[in-house]
C-alpha positions as protocol buffer text, in pm:
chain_id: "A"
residue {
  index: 1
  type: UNK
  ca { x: 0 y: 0 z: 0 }
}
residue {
  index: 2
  type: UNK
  ca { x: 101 y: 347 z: -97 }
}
residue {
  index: 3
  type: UNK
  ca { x: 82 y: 761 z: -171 }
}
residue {
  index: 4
  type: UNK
  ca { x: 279 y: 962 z: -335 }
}
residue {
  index: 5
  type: UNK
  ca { x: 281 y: 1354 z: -323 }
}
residue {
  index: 6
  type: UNK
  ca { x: 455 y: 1596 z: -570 }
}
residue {
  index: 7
  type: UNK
  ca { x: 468 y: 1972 z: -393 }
}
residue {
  index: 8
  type: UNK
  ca { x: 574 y: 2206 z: -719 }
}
residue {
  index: 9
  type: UNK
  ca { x: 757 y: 2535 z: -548 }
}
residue {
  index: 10
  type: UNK
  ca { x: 849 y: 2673 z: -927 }
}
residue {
  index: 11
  type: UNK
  ca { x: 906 y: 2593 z: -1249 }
}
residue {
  index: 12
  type: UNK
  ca { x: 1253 y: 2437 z: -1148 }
}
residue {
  index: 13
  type: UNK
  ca { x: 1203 y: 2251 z: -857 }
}
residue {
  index: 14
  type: UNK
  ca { x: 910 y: 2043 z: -695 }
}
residue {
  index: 15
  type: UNK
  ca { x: 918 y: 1824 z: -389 }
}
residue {
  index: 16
  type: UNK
  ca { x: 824 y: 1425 z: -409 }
}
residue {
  index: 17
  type: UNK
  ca { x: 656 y: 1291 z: -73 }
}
residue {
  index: 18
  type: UNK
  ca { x: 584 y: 927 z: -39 }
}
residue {
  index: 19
  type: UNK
  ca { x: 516 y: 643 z: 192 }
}
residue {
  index: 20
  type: UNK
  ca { x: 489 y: 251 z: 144 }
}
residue {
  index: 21
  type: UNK
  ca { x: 367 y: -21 z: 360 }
}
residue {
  index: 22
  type: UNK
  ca { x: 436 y: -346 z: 277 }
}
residue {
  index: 23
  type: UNK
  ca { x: 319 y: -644 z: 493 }
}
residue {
  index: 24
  type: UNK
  ca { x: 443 y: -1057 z: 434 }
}
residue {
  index: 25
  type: UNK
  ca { x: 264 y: -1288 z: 694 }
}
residue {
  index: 26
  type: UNK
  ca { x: 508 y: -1612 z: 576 }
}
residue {
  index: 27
  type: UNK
  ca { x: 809 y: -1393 z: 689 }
}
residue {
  index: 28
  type: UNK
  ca { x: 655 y: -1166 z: 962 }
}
residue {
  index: 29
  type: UNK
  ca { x: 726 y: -831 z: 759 }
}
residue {
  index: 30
  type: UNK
  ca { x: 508 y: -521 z: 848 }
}
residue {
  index: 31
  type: UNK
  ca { x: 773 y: -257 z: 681 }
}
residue {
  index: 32
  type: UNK
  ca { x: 735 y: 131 z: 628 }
}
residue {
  index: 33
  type: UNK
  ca { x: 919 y: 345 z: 387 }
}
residue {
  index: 34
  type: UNK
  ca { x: 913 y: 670 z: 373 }
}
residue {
  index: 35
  type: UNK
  ca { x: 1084 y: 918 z: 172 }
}
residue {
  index: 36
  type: UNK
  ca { x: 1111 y: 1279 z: 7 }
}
residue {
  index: 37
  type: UNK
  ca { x: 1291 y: 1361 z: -288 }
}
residue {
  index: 38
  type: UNK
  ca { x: 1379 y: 1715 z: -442 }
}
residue {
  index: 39
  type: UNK
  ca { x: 1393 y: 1773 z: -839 }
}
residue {
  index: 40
  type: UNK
  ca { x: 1513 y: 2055 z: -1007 }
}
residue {
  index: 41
  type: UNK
  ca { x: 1718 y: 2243 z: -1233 }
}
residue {
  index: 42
  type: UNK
  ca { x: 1881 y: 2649 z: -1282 }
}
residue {
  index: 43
  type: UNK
  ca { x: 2031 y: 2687 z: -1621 }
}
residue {
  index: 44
  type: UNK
  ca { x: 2299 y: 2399 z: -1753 }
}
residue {
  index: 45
  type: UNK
  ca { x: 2211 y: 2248 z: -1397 }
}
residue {
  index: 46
  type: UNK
  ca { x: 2016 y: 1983 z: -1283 }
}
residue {
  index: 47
  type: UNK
  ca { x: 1993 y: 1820 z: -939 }
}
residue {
  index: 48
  type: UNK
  ca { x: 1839 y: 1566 z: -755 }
}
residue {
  index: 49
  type: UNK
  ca { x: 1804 y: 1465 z: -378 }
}
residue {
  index: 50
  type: UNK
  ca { x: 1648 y: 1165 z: -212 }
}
residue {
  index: 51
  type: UNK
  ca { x: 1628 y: 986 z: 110 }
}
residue {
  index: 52
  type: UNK
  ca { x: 1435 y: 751 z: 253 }
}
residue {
  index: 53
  type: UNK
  ca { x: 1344 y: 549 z: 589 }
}
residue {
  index: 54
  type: UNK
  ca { x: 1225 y: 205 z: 675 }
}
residue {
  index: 55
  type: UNK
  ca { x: 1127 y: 114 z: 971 }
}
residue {
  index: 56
  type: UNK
  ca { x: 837 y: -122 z: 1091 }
}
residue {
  index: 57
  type: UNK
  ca { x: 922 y: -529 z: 1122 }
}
residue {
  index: 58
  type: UNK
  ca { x: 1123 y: -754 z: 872 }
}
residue {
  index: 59
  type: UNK
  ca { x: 1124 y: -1135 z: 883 }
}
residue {
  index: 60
  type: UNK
  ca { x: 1057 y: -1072 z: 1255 }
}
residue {
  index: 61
  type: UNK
  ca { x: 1303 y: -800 z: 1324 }
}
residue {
  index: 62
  type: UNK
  ca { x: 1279 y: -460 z: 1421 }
}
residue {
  index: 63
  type: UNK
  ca { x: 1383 y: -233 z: 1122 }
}
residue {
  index: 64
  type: UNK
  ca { x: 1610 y: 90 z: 1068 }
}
residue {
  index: 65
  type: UNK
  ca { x: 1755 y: 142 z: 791 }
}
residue {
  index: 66
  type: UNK
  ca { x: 1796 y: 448 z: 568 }
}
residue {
  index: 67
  type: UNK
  ca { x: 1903 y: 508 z: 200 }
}
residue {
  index: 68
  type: UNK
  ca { x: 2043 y: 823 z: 41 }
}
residue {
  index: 69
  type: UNK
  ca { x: 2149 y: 1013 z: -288 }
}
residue {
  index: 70
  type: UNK
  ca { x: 2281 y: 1299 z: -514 }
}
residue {
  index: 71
  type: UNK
  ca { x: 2285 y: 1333 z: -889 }
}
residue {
  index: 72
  type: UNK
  ca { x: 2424 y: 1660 z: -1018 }
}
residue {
  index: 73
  type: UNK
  ca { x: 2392 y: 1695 z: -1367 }
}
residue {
  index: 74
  type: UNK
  ca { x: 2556 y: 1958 z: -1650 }
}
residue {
  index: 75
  type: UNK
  ca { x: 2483 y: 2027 z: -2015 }
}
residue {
  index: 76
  type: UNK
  ca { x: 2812 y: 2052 z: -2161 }
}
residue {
  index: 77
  type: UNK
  ca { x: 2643 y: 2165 z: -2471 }
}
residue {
  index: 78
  type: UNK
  ca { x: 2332 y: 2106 z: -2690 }
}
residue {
  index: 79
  type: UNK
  ca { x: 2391 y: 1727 z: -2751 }
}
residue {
  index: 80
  type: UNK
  ca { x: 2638 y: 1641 z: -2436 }
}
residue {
  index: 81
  type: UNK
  ca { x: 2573 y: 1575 z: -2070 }
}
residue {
  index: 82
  type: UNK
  ca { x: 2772 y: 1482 z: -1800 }
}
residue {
  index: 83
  type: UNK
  ca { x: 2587 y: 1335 z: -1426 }
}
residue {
  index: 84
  type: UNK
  ca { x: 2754 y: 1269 z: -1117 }
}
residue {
  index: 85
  type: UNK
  ca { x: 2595 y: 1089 z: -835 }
}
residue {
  index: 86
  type: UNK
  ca { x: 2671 y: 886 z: -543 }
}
residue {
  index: 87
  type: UNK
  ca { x: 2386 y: 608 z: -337 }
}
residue {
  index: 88
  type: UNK
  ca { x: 2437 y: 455 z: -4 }
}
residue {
  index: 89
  type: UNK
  ca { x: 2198 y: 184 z: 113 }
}
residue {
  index: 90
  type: UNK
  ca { x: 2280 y: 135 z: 442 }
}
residue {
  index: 91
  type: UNK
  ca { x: 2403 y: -226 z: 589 }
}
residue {
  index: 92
  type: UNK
  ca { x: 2420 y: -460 z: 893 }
}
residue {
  index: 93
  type: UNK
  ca { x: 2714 y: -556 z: 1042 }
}
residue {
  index: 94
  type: UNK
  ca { x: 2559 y: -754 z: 1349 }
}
residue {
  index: 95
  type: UNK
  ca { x: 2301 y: -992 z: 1198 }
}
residue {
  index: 96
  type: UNK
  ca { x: 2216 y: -1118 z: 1591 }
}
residue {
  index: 97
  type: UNK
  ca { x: 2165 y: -769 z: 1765 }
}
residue {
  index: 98
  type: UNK
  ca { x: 1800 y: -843 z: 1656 }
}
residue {
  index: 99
  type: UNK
  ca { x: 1799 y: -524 z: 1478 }
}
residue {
  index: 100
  type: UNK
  ca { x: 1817 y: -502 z: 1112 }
}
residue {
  index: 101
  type: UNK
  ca { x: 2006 y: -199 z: 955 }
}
residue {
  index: 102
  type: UNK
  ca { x: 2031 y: -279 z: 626 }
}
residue {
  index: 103
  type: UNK
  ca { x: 1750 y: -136 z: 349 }
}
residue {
  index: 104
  type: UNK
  ca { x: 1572 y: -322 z: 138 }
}
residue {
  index: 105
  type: UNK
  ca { x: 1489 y: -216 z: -245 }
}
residue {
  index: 106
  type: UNK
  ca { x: 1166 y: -322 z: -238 }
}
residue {
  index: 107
  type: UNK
  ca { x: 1022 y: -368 z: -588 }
}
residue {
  index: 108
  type: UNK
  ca { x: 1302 y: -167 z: -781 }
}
residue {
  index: 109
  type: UNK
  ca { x: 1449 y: -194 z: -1078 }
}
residue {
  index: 110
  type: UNK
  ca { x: 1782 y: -171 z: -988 }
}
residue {
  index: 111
  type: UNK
  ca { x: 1934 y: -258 z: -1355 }
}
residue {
  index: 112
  type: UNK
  ca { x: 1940 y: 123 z: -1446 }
}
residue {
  index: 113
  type: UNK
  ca { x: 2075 y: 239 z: -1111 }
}
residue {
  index: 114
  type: UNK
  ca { x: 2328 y: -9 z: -1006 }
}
residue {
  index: 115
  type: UNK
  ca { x: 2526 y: -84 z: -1369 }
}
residue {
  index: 116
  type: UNK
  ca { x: 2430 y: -281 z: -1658 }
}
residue {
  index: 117
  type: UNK
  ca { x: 2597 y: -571 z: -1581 }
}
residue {
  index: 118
  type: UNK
  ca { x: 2335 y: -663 z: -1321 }
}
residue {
  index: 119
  type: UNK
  ca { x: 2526 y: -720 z: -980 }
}
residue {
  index: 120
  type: UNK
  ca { x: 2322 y: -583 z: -768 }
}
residue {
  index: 121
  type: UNK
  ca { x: 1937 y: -686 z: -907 }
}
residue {
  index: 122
  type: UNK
  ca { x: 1858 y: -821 z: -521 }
}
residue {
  index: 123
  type: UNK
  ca { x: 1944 y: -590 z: -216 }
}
residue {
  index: 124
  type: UNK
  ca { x: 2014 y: -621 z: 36 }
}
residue {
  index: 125
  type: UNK
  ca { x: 2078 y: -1047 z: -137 }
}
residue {
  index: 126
  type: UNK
  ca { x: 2351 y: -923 z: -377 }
}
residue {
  index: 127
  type: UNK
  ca { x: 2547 y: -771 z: -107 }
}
residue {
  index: 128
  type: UNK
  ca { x: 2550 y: -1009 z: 133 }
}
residue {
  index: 129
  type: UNK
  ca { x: 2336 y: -757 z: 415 }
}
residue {
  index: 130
  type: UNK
  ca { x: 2624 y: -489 z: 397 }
}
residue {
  index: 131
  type: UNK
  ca { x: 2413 y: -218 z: 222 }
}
residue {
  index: 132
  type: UNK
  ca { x: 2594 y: -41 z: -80 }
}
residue {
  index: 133
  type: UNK
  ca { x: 2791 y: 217 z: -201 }
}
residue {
  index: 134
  type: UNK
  ca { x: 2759 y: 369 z: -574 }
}
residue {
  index: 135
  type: UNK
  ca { x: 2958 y: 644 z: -707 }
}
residue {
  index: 136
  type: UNK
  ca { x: 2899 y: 710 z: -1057 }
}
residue {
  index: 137
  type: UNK
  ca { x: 3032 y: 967 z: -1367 }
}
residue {
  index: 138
  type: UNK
  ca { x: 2775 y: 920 z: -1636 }
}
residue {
  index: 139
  type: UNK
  ca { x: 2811 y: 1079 z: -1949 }
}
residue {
  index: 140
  type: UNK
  ca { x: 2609 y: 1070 z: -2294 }
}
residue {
  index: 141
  type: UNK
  ca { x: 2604 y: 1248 z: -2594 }
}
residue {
  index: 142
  type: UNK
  ca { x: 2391 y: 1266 z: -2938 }
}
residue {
  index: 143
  type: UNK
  ca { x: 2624 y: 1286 z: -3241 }
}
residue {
  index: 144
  type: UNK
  ca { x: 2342 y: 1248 z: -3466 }
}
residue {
  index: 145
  type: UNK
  ca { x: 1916 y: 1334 z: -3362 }
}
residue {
  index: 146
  type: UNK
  ca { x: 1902 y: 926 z: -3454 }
}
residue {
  index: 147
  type: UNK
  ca { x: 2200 y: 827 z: -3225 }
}
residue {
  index: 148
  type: UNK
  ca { x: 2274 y: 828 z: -2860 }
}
residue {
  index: 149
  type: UNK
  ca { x: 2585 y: 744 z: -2681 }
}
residue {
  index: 150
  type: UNK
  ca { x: 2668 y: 645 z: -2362 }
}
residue {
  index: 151
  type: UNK
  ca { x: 2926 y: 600 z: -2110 }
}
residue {
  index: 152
  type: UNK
  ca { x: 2856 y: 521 z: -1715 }
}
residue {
  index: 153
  type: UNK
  ca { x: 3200 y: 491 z: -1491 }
}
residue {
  index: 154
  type: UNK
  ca { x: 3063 y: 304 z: -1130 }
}
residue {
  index: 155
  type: UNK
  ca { x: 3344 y: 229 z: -824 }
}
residue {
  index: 156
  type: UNK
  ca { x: 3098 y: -7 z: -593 }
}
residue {
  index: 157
  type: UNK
  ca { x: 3163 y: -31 z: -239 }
}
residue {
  index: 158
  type: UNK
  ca { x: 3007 y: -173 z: 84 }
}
residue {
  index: 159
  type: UNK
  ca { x: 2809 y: 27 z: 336 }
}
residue {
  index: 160
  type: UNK
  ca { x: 2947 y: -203 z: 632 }
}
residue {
  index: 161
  type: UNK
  ca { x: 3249 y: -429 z: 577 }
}
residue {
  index: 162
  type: UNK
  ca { x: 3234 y: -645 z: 865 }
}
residue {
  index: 163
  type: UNK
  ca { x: 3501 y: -867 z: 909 }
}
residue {
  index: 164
  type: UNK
  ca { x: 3639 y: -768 z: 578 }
}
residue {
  index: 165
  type: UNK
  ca { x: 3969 y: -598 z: 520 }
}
residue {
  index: 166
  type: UNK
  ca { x: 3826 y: -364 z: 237 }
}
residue {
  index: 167
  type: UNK
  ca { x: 3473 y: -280 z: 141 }
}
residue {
  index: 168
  type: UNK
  ca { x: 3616 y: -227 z: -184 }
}
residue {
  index: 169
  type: UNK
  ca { x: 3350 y: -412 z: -423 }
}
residue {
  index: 170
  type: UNK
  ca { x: 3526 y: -308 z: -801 }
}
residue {
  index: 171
  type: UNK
  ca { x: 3439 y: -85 z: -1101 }
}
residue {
  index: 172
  type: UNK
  ca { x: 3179 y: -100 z: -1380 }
}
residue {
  index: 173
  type: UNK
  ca { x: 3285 y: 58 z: -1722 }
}
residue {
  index: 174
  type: UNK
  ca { x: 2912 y: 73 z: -1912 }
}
residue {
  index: 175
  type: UNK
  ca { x: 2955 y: 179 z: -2270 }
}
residue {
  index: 176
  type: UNK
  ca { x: 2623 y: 147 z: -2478 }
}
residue {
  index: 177
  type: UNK
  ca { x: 2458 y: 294 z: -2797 }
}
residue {
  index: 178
  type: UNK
  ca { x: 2110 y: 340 z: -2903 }
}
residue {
  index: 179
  type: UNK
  ca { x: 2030 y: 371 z: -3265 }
}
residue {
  index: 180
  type: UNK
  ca { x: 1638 y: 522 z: -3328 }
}
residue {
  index: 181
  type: UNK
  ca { x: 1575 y: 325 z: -3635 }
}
residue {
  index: 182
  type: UNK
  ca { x: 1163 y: 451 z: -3699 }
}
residue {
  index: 183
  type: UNK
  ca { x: 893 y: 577 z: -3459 }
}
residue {
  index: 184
  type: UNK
  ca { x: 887 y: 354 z: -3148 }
}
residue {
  index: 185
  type: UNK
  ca { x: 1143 y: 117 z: -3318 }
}
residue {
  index: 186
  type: UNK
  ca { x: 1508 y: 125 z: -3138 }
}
residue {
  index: 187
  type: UNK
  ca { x: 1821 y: -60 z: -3209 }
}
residue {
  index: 188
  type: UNK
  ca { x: 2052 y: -129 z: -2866 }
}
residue {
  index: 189
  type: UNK
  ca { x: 2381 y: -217 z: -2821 }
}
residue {
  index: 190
  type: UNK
  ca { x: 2612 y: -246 z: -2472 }
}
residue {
  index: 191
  type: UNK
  ca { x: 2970 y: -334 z: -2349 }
}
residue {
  index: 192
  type: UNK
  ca { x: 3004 y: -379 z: -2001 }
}
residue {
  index: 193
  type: UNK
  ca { x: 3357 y: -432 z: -1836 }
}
residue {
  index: 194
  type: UNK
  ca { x: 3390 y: -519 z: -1461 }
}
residue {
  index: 195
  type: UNK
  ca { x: 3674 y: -461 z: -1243 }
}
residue {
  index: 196
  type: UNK
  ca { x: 3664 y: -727 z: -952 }
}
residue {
  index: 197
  type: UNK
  ca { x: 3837 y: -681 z: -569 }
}
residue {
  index: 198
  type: UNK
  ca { x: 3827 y: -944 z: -345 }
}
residue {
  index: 199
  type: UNK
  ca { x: 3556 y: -847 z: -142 }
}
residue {
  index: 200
  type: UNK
  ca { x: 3278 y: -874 z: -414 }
}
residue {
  index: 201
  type: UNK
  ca { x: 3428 y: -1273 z: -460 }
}
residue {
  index: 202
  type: UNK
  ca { x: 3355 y: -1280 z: -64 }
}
residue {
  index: 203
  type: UNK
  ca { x: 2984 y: -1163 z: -87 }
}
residue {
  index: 204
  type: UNK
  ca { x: 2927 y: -1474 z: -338 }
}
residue {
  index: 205
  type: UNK
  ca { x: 2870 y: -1225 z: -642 }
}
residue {
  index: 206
  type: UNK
  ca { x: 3193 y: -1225 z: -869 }
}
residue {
  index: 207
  type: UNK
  ca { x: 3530 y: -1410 z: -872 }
}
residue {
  index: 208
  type: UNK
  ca { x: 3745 y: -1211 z: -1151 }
}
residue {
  index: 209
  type: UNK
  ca { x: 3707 y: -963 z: -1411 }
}
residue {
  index: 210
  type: UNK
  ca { x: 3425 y: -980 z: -1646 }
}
residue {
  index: 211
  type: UNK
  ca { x: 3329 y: -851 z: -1990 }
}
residue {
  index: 212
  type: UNK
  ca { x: 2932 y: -850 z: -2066 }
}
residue {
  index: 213
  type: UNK
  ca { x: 2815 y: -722 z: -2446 }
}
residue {
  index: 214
  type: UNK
  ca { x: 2432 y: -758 z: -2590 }
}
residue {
  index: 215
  type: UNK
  ca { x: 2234 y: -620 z: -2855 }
}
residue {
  index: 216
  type: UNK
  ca { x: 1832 y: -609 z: -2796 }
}
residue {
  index: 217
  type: UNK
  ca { x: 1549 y: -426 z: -3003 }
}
residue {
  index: 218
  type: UNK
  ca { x: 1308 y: -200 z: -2840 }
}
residue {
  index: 219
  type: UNK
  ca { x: 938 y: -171 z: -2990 }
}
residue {
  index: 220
  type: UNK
  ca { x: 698 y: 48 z: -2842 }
}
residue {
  index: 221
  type: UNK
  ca { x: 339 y: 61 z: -2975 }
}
């Protein structure tokens, strides 16, 4: 169950308010989320801030766990743009304090957030309970009104590294290109190159270096 508010202060900016409630009787879950997120832009500029809150009961725990982020954004010029932006997901170092810090994603579609190569689909599952870390340089530019390119830079880290010696998860490299071949007809291409440190073998996700490519077609009718 949920609402959603949008509060518009200007023609740059408005406010997003919204709450969720899930409930699970299998797993004893009777969650909360709340969060607010800010939108706007001033000039070459755009921004973004979120946050959000859950609280409630999860698989029989007590819940508090929080998740943040920033995207900054410049037009370089009419057909380029360059976004920065960092996440943190918060994570639980102390799975038997019978508190549980580490926030859950929900329903969300992580593949466009979290890099292409799909690591991270299932959180807090694809990082073992130690929330996450994503700072990202995306940049993408239109050479031609048909063509799009696109280049996302991600360094991945842990929230909480436990017993770890590093939280230090690796480094995307997401290079794609989207070709606009008719009205609601797109042509799709990706590379995606991952950098692997030792702790994202230790979370059960990645044991070396891998290269992912694929080519898809989009219809939209």
């Amino acid at each position: 169950i949920g609402a959603h508010g949008t509060i518009t202060s200007s023609k740059r900016a408005s406010v997003n308010l919204y709450g969720f409630y899930n409930h699970l009787d299998v797993v004893k879950t009777n969650q909360v989320t709340l969060g607010a997120r800010l939108v706007g832009s001033n000039a070459k500029w755009t921004y973004r801030l979120e946050t959000n809150y859950q609280t409630g009961e999860r698989t029989g725990q007590d819940v508090a766990a929080l998740m943040a982020g920033a995207r900054l954004g410049y037009q370089v010029h009419e057909k380029g743009r360059v976004t920065l932006w960092y996440d943190y997901l918060s994570g639980d170092d102390n799975a038997t304090d019978g508190k549980l810090k580490v926030f859950d994603t929900l329903f969300g579609t992580n593949h466009k957030f979290y890099g292409l190569a799909d690591l991270f689909l299932n959180i807090p599952a694809h990082t073992g309970g130690l929330g996450l870390q994503d700072i990202a340089l995306k940049a993408a530019t239109t050479p031609h009104k048909d063509v799009t390119l696109g280049i996302d830079v991600h360094s991945f880290l842990l929230a909480k590294k436990a017993a770890l010696s590093s939280g230090h998860l690796g480094e995307e490299i997401d290079v794609t290109m989207t070709y606009r071949y008719a009205k609601g007809v797109a042509f799709v291409g990706g590379l995606s190159y991952i950098i692997q440190d030792t702790a994202l073998a230790t979370i059960g996700r990645l044991t070396k270096n891998m290269t992912r490519g694929y080519l898809m077609t989009n219809v939209a009718f």
